[in-house]
N, C-alpha and C positions, 0 to 999 in steps of 0.2 A: 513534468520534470524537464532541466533543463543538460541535456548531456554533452559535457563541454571535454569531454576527453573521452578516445576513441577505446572501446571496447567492445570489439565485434565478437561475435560466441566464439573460439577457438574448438578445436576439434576434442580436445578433454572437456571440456563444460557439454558438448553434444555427445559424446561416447557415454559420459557418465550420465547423464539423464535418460539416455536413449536406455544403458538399463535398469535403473530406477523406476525406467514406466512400467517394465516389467515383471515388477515383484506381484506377489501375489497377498490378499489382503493377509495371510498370517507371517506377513512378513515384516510388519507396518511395526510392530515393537521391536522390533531389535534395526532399525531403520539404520541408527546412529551406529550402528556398529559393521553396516555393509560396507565394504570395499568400495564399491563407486561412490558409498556419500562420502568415504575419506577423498577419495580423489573430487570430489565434486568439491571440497575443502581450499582443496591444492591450486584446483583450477580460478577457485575464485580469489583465493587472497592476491592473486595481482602478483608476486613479489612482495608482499605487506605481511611483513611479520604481526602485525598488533589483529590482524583479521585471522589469524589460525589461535586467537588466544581464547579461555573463556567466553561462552555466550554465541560464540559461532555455530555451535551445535544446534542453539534453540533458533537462532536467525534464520539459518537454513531451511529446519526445520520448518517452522512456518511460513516459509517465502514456497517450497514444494505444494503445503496445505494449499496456499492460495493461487496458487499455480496450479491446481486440479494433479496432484499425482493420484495414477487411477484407483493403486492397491489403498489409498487413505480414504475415499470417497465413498461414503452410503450409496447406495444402489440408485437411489429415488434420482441423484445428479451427476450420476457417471457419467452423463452427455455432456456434462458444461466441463470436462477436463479440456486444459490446451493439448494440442499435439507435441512432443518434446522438444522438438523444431520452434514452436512459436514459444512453450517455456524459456528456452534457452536465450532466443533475442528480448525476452523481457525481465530474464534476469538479471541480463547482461547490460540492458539500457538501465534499469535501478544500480548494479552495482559500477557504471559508468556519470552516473547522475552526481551532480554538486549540490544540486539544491533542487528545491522544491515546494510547490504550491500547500497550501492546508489553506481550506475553506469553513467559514464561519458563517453557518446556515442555521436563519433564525425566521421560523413560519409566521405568517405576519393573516394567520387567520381569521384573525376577529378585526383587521382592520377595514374599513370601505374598502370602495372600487378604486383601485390603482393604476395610474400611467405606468407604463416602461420607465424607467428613470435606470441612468447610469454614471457617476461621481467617482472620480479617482481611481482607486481598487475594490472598490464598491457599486450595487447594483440592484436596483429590486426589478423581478421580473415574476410569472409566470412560466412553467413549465409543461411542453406534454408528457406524458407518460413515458415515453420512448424516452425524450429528454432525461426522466426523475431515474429513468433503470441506468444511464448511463452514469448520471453525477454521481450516485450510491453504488455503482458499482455493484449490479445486482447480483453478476454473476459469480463474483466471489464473496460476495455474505452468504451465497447458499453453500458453496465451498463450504466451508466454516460451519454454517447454521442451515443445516438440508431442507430442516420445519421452517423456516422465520421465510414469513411474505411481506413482502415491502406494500404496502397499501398506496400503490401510484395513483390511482384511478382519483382515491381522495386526497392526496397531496398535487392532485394536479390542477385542486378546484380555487388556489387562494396561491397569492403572489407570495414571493419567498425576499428576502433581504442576505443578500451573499456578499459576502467581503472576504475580499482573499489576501493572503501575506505571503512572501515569497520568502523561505527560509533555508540555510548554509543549512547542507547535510555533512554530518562529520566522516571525517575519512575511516572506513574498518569497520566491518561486518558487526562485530559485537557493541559497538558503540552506537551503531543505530537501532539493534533490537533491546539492547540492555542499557540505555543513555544513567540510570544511576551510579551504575560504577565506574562512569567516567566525570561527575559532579565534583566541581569543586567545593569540598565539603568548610573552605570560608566563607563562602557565600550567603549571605543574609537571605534563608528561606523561606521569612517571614514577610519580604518588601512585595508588596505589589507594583506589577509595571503594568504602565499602561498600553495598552495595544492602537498606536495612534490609527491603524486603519477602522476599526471600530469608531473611536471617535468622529473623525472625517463623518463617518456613514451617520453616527448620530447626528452630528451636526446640519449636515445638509435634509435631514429628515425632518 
């Protein structure tokens, strides 16, 4: 992500997290209704009225999930919680962020032996394991999915084809977790567009 306006944690985004860590798990349903997630509310809309409206609740919500808040956390990965200190600086970088990478990962396992090759936004390569825990981001899919094991060992036996796009994140909390209710609903949801960085990649392949 690329963070082109300055939003460093302010001392409400760190008060209100600092007690949010400390809920206790029968606290985890009535989450939305604590005093600090309202202020944790406040603290994030910026000044941005369209970021306290509908959908902010669930934004939040999930952005704590995967930010290891401890009371939400199955037992088995209490350890992969951030500390409220480094939640806060990565909340603060995503709700400072304009835009952003999305990567287009397609296992390329039944093909031969592969050079390195790298074209445009586009790239085939191999991965170590270390590498594959980092691009998936392993440690918040357990967040999330405590059970689910990422099978690096065998993803790390065959070259991968990654193309990346860099895309305008919209301004206000709800519109990046809830982006339908901000759909221009003229819009022909029937057109297919083409993703020219995909093409590139096929082309040069």
């Amino acid at each position: 992500m690329s963070n082109e306006e300055a939003f460093s944690p302010n001392l409400e985004i760190l008060e209100a997290l600092a007690e949010l860590w400390q809920l206790r798990p029968a606290d985890s349903n009535n989450l939305e209704r604590h005093p600090a997630f309202f202020r944790l509310i406040e603290a994030c809309s910026h000044n941005d009225a369209d970021s306290k409206k509908f959908g902010s609740n669930y934004a939040l919500q999930s952005a704590l999930r995967s930010l290891g808040v401890p009371h939400q956390l199955n037992k088995d990965v209490a350890h992969l919680s951030l500390s409220f200190n480094e939640a806060a600086r990565t909340l603060s970088d995503a709700l400072a962020a304009t835009k952003t990478i999305r990567l287009h990962l397609a296992p390329l396992d039944l093909a031969d032996e592969l050079p390195d090759l790298s074209f445009g936004s586009s790239r085939v390569s191999r991965f170590s394991e270390d590498e594959l825990r980092e691009l998936f981001d392993e440690a918040k899919v357990r967040r999330h999915f405590p059970h689910q094991v990422i099978d690096v060992a065998r993803f790390a036996e065959f070259h991968w084809l990654v193309v990346e796009d860099t895309l305008p994140l919209a301004r206000g909390i709800q519109k990046r977790a809830l982006p339908f209710l901000s759909y221009d609903m003229s819009k022909d949801f029937g057109e297919i567009e083409r993703n020219r960085a995909i093409d590139t990649a096929a082309y040069a392949a």
